[in-house]
C-alpha positions in Angstrom: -19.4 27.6 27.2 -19.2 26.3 23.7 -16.1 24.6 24.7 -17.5 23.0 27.1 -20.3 21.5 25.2 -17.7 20.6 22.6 -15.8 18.8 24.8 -19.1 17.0 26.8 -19.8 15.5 22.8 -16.1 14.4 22.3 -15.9 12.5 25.9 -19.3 11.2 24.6 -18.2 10.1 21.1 -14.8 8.9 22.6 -16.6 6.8 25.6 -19.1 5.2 22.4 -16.2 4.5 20.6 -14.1 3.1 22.9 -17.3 1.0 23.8 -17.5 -0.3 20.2 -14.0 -1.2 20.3 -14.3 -3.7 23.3 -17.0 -5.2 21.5 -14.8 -6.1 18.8 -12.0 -7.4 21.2 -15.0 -9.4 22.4 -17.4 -9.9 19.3 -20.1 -9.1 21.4 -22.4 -8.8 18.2 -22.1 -9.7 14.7 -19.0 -8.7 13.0 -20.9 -6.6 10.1 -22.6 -4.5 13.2 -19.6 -3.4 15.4 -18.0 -2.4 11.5 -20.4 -0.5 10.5 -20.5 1.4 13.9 -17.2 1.7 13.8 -16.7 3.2 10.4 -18.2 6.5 12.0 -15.2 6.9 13.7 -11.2 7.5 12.1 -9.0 4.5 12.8 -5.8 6.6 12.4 -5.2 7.4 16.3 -1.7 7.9 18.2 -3.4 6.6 21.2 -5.1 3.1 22.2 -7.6 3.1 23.9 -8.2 -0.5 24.6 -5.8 -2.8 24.7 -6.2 -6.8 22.6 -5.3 -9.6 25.2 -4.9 -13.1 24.7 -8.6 -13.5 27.2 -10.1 -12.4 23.7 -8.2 -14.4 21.7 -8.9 -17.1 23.4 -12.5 -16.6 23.6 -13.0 -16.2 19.7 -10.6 -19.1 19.2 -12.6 -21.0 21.4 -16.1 -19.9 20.1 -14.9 -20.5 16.5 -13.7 -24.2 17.7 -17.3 -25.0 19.2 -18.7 -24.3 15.8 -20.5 -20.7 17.1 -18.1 -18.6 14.5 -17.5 -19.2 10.9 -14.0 -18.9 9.4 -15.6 -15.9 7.6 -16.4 -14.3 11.2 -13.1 -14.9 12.8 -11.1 -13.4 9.2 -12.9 -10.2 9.5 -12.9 -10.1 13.3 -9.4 -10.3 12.7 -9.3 -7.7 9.6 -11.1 -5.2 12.0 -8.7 -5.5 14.8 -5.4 -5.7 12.7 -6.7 -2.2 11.0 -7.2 -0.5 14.2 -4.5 2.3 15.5 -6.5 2.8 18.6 -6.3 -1.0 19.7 -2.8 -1.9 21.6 -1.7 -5.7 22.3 -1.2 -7.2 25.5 2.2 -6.4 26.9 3.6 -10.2 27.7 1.9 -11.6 24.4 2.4 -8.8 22.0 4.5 -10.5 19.5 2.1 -13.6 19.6 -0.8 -11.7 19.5 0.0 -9.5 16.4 1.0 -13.3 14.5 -2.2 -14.7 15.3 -4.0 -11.6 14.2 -1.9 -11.4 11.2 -2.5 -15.1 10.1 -6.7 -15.0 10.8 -6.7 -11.8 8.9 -4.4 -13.2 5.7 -5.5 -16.8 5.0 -4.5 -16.3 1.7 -0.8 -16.1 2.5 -1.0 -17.7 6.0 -3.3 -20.8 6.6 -6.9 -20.9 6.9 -7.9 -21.5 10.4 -8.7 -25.2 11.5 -9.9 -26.8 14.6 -6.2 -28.1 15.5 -4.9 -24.7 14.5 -7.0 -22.9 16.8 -6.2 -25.2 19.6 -2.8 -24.9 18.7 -3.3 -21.0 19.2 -4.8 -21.8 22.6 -2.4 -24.0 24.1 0.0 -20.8 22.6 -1.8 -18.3 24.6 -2.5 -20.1 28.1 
């Protein structure tokens, strides 16, 4: 019986936590919400359990273009992602997805994100 219940709160915590996760691929909420959920939870997992496609790219590239994210939003969207064990990449994109994660989440030895850039990354993804 106590297995049971054991296992019932560890489905639970695991179906919460993969919820938070999607909101991050999709920055459903603010940035400094989904990581503070998220720091209740390890990040150091041999399984994903969501997988990073270039739909959510896209969407936060295209949210950041229209002026709705700040360059501050989209760097630790990115930060969050890129330290995530439990987030996989997109099969046909992987390579490009990891370098566009990679370059939002390192500005400092990348380059900042710009209009043109993200529409670059765009036209990359499509």
């Amino acid at each position: 019986m106590r297995q049971q219940i054991e296992r019932n709160i560890f489905k639970g915590n695991m179906s919460e936590l993969v919820n938070t996760l999607k909101q991050l691929l999709e920055l459903k909420k603010p940035i400094d919400e989904i990581k503070t959920e998220l720091s209740h939870y390890g990040w150091d997992r041999e399984e994903e359990l969501v997988q990073f496609t270039s739909t959510h790219a896209i969407s936060v590239l295209e949210r950041f273009k229209k002026g709705e994210l700040s360059l501050i939003d989209v760097e630790e969207w990115a930060n969050a992602v890129e330290s995530r064990d439990d987030i996989g990449f997109e099969d046909s994109k992987e390579d490009l997805l990891k370098q566009l994660i990679f370059e939002l989440a390192n500005p400092d030895i990348t380059n900042q994100i710009t209009i043109e850039s993200a529409i670059d990354w765009i036209r990359k993804l499509l």
